[in-house]
N, C-alpha and C positions, 0 to 999 in steps of 0.2 A: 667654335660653337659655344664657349665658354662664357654662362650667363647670358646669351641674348642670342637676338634671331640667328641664326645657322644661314652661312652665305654659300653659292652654288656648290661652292667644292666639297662643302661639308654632306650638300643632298646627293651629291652624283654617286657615291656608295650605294645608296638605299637607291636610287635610282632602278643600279646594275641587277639589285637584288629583287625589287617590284617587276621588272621585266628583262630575267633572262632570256637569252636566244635558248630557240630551240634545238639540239644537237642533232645531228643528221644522224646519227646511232648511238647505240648502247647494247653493253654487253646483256642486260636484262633492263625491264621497264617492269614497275609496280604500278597498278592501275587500283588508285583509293589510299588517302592518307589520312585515315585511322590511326587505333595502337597499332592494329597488325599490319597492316601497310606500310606504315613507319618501322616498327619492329623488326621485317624482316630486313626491307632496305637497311636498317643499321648494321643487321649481321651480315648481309650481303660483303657490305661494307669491310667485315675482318678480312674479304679473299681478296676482293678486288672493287675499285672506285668508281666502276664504271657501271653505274646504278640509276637508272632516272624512276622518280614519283611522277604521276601526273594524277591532279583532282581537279574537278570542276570546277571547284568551290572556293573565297579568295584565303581561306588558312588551311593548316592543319586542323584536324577533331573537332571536325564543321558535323561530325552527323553523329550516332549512338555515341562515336568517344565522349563527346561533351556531356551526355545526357544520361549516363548511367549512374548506382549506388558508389558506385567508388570503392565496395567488396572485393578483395581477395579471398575468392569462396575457397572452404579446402573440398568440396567433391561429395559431401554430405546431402546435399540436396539433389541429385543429380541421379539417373536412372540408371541402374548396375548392367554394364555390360557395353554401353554406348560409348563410342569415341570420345563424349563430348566429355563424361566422366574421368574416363582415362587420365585423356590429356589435364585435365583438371586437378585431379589429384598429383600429377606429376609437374603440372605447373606451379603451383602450390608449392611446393618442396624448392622449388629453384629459384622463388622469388626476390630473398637475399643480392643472388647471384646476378639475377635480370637487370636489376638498375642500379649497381653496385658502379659507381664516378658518374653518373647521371645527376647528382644534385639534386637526387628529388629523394622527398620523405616517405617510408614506409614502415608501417608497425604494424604489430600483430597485438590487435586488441580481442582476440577471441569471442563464438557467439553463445549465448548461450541461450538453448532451446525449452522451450518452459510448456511442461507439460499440467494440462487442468482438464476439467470434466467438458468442456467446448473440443480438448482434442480426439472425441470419440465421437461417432455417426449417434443419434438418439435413437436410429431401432437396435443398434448393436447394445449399448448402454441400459437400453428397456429390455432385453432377455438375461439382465447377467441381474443377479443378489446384488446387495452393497458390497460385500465380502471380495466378493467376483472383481464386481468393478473397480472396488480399490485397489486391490494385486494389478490389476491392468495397470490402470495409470502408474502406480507407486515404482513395481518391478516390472512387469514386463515390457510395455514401449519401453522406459528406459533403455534396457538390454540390450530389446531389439534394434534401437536407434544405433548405440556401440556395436553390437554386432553387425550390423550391417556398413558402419562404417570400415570399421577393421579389416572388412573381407574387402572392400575399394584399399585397402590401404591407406588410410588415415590410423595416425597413433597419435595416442593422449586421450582421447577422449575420457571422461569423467562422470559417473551419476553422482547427481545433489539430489539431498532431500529436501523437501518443502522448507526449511528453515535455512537450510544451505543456499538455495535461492535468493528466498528474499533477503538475506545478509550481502549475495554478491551482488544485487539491484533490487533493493530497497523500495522501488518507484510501481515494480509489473502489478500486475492485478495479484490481490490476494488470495484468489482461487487457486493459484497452483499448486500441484499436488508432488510434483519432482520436477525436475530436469536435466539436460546432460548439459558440460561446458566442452567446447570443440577450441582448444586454444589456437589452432593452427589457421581460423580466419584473420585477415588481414585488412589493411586499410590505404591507398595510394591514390593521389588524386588524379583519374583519368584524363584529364587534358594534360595536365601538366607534364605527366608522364609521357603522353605521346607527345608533345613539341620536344622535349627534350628528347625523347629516340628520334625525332627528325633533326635535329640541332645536331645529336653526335653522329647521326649519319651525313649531312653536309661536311662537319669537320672532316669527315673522312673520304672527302670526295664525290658524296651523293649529289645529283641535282633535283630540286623539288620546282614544278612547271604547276602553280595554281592557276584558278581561273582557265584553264588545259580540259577541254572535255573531249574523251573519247567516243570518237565516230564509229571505229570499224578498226578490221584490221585486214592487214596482207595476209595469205595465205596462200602457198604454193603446193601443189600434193599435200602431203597430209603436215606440213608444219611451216609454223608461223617464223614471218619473214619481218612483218612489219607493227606497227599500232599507226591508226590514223586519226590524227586528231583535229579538236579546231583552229589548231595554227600551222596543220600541214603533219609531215610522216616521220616518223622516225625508226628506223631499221633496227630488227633486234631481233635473237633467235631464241628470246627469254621472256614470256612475259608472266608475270604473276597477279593474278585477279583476285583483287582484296577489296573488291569495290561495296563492301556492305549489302544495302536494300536495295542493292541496283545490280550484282555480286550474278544472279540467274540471265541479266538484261545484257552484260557484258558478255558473258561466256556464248552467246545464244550468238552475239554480233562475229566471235572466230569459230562458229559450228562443233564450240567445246561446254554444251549445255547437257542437258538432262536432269537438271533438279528445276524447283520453283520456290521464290523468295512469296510468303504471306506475309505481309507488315505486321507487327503487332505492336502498340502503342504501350508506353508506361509512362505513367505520371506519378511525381514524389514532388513531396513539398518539405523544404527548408526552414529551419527553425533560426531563431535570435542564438548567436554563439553564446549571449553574455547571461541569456536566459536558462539554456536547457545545457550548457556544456558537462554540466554533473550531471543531469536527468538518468543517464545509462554510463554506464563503464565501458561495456562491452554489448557486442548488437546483438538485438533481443527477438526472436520467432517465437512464435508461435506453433507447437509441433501440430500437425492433424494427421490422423489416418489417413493413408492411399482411400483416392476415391473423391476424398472430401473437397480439393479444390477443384472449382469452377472454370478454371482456365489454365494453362499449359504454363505453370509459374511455378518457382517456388514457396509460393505467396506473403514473400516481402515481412517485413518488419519497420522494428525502431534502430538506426542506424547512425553511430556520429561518423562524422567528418574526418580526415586528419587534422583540418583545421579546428575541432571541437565545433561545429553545429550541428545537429543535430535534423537529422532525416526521418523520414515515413513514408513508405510507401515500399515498391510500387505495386498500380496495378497491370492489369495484363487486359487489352483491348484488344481485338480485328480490327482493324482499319480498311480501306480500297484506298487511300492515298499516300505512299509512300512518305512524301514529306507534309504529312499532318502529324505535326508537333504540339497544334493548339492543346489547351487545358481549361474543362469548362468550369463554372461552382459547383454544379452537381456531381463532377469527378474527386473536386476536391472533399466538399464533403463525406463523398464517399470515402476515401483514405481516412477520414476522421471518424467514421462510424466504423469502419473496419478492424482500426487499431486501438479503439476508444478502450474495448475491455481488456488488453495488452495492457495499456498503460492509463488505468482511470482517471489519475489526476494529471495529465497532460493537458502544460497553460497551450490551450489554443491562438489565444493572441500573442502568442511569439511568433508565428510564421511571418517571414519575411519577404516568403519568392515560393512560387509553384514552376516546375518547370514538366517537361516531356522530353521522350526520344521514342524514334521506334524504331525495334527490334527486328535481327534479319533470319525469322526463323527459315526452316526448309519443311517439306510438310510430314517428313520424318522424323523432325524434332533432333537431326544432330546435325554436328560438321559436317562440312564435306570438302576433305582435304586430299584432293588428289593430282598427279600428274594425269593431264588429260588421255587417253588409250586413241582419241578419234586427230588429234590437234598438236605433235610433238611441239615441247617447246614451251606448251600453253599450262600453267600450275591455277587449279581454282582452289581457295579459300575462303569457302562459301559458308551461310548459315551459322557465322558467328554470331548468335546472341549468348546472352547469360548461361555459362560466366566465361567469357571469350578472353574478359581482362585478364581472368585467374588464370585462364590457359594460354597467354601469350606466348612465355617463354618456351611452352612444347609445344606450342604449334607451329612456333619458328623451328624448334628443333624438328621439326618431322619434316616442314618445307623444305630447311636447308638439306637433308637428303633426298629428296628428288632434287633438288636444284645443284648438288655434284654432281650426280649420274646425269645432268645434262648439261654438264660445263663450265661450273662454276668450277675454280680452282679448290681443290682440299687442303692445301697449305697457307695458314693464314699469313699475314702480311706483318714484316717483322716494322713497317714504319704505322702500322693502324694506332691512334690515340685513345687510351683507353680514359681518359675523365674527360665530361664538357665542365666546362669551369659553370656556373651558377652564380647569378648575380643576388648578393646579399639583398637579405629581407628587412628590411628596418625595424619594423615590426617584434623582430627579432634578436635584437641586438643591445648590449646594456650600454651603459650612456658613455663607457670609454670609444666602444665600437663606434657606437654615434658620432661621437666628436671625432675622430681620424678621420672619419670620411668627411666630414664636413669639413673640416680644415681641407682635405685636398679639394675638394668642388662643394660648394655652396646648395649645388639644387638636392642635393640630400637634407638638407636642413628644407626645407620649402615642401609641407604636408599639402599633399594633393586630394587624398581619401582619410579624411578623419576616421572615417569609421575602423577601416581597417590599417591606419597610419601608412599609407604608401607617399613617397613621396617623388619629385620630379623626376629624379634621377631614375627612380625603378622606370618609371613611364618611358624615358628617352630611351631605356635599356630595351622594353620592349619591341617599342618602336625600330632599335635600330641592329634588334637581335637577327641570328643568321636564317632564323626563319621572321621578317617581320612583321610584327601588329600593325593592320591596315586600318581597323574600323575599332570601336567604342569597346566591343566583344571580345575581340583581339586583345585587347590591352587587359583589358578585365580577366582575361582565363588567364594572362600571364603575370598580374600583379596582385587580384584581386581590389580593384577599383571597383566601386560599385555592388560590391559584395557583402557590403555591412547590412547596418539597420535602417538605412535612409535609401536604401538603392540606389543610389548616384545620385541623390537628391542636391547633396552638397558639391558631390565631386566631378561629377558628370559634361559641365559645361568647360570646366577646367578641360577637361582629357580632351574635349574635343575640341581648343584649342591648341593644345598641344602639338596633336597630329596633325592640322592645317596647318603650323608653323614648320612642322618639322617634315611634313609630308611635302611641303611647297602647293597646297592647294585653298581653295577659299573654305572658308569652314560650313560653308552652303553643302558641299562636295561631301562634307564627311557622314558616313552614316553607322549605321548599330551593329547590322552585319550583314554586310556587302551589299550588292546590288537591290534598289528599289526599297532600303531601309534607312532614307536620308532622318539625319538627324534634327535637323531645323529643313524648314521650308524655303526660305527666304530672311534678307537682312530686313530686318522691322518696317525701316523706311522704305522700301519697297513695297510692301503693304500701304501707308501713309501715301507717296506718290501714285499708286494705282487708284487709291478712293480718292484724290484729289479729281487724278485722270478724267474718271469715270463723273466725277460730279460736273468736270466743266462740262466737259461732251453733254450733259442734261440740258 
């Protein structure tokens, strides 16, 4: 494959891997490859190999994974008493641990909550003196914010005073009057993260069946025998339903329901890294009094990246359409009037990209993580939205006990491989790094994404990784093609020959992300030949 087109022997790998058989059983079946999908399959994966994923969809972190802040919240925003807290606060602590040989980046850039005369209701505000009102703002929410943290168990927390603020972020409005610093939030970037808990759970035996949508399932007396899907059944006495906004629809099909998924829609918009990567240090809220938000959120901030860009948002929407991802101007704008007195002089013409996801509330507002009582066999992992990321690693840990007590082995496996190896960033690398590689293969020298310097080689790695990039999307959450300041403007037509070279398909065939999102229509002259067509028949 070396420098030019790749001859059949070289596709028939990627082949095997575009279209595995489907196994006739499995010790357990994960239904949805999200984080937590992916997540738990990985740990599955310490007891024993005998693990199948199935998603509808042709990748991994095809729904919310792709599409959320990319926070590792520490449990500060979160309602005292609710599982979803819990697990959060205790997520938070282990997160080190959770993607420690994974190859993926995670830092704890801490948030800092900025309290001003906007964090109080105006009729509370209009019954107190000045005197009143400054002790609120100054001392008491502070306190109460640490206080109430403390008793979730969160430690560090911090009161700043007004000068102490604007010295750690420089940029917030100048209205504020205190604030607390939470250093224990974090930052990982959620696709990345979940292809790679599905990459280390293949190395260890998993199998991942995309494009796989589930039907139904077997069910004998009161516990599950089988999943039925679109390419036929697979026998298993384990299934675990991590199916997101679809999560109440699954459970409903092995008569192990009783909750209801409400969509709820966020949009956040991306800023220029090369513009805004100082703007903030650390992510910035805005505190308000219980009562004051409008919608069932923590109501979002100014947020960077791992990568250094720089985010805002989200909001918090009802939807009726599950997969209504759209993003209109008037939303966007909205995110820009919302956080305009957060951060006043934010350059608005750095945004690069608006995106969406929606979220899989329940209408209780928590998890629901249980071993089914009506459906043995059957584990739901329901009503992960925000912060689902922060709570991965306990909510796998709470799964994997229900999933011993129904058969998973308790002795983990002395052959399980504890690191995916991670394909270097160029990007990344100073110019000795560069050149070794490029002395061994040349397409490392061969920029594909200026913007964000990716070059051949990361592509083909995508491409030809053990979960692989099928479509334009694909490649872009695993390289960041198309991620700059040009959106694929430069890089774009390259990628998608790439994959019709290395996919063995016409580049007609290739599209954005997955079915019914072709990337070109037709080859030019095809157009040319049809008006020719059409003129002679005149």
């Amino acid at each position: 494959m070396r420098g030019g087109k790749p001859d059949e022997m070289d596709r028939e790998p990627i082949r095997e891997k575009l279209e595995p058989r489907l196994p006739a059983r499995a010790q357990a079946v994960v239904v949805g490859a999200g984080v937590i999908g992916c997540a738990v399959a990985r740990e599955i994966t310490r007891y024993t190999p005998d693990v199948v994923v199935l998603d509808k969809e042709n990748d991994v972190a095809c729904g919310a994974s792709k599409a959320n802040n990319a926070e590792v919240h520490s449990g500060i925003g979160e309602e005292a008493g609710t599982l979803k807290q819990r697990l959060n606060v205790r997520g938070n602590h282990m997160y080190e641990g959770f993607v420690q040989g994974l190859g993926v980046e995670f830092k704890r850039q801490g948030l800092l909550i900025v309290v001003t005369p906007r964090s109080v209701p105006p009729e509370v505000a209009e019954s107190m003196n000045p005197q009143q009102l400054d002790e609120l703002l100054r001392v008491k929410i502070p306190e109460g914010i640490v206080a109430y943290g403390e008793a979730a168990g969160i430690r560090g927390l911090r009161i700043l005073s007004r000068e102490e603020v604007l010295k750690k972020e420089p940029n917030v409005t100048p209205e504020a009057v205190s604030g607390v610093f939470d250093p224990n939030y974090g930052l990982v970037c959620p696709y990345k993260l979940t292809i790679a808990l599905a990459e280390h759970a293949v190395m260890n035996g998993a199998r991942f069946l995309l494009n796989t949508e589930v039907t139904g399932f077997r069910v004998e007396g009161d516990e599950v025998r089988g999943v039925i899907t679109s390419r036929g059944e697979i026998a298993t006495p384990l299934v675990i339903n991590a199916a997101g906004v679809f999560a109440d629809e699954v459970a409903e099909m092995a008569g192990a329901g009783g909750f209801r998924i409400h969509p709820r829609k966020g949009a956040t918009l991306l800023f220029d890294r090369q513009v805004t990567s100082e703007y903030v240090r650390s992510s910035v809220a805005l505190f308000r009094m219980p009562g004051m938000k409008k919608e069932r959120s923590k109501g979002g901030g100014a947020m960077p990246t791992v990568e250094g860009n720089l985010q805002l948002g989200p909001t918090a929407v009802e939807v009726d359409d599950k997969y209504d991802t759209s993003i209109s101007a008037e939303e966007i704008e909205e995110i820009f009037e919302r956080f305009h007195y957060l951060l006043p002089d934010f350059p608005k013409d750095a945004v690069i990209s608006a995106f969406s996801g929606v979220r899989a509330p329940t209408y209780e507002e928590d998890f629901v993580i249980e071993a089914s009582n009506r459906v043995k066999g059957f584990v739901n992992v329901a009503g992960i939205q925000s912060p689902g990321l922060a709570s991965a690693p306990a909510i796998v840990e709470m799964v994997m006990g229900f999933l011993h007590e129904l058969g998973i082995p308790r002795e983990p496996r002395p052959d399980f491989r504890h690191v995916r190896p991670a394909t270097p960033r160029f990007a990344e690398l100073d110019d000795q790094e560069r050149d070794a590689l490029i002395r061994k293969d040349p397409r490392w020298g061969n920029i594909i994404c200026r913007c964000e310097y990716v070059t051949e080689a990361e592509v083909l790695a995508a491409i030809h990784s053990l979960i692989p990039a099928t479509d334009m999307d694909g490649v872009k959450r695993r390289t960041r093609t198309g991620m700059g300041r040009c959106q694929g403007g430069f890089c774009g037509h390259r990628v998608a020959a790439i994959l019709a070279r290395e996919l063995g398909r016409p580049v007609t065939e290739i599209t954005k992300s997955g079915e019914g999102s072709p990337v070109y229509l037709a080859e030019t002259k095809d157009f040319l030949r049809a008006e020719r067509s059409g003129h002679g028949q005149g």
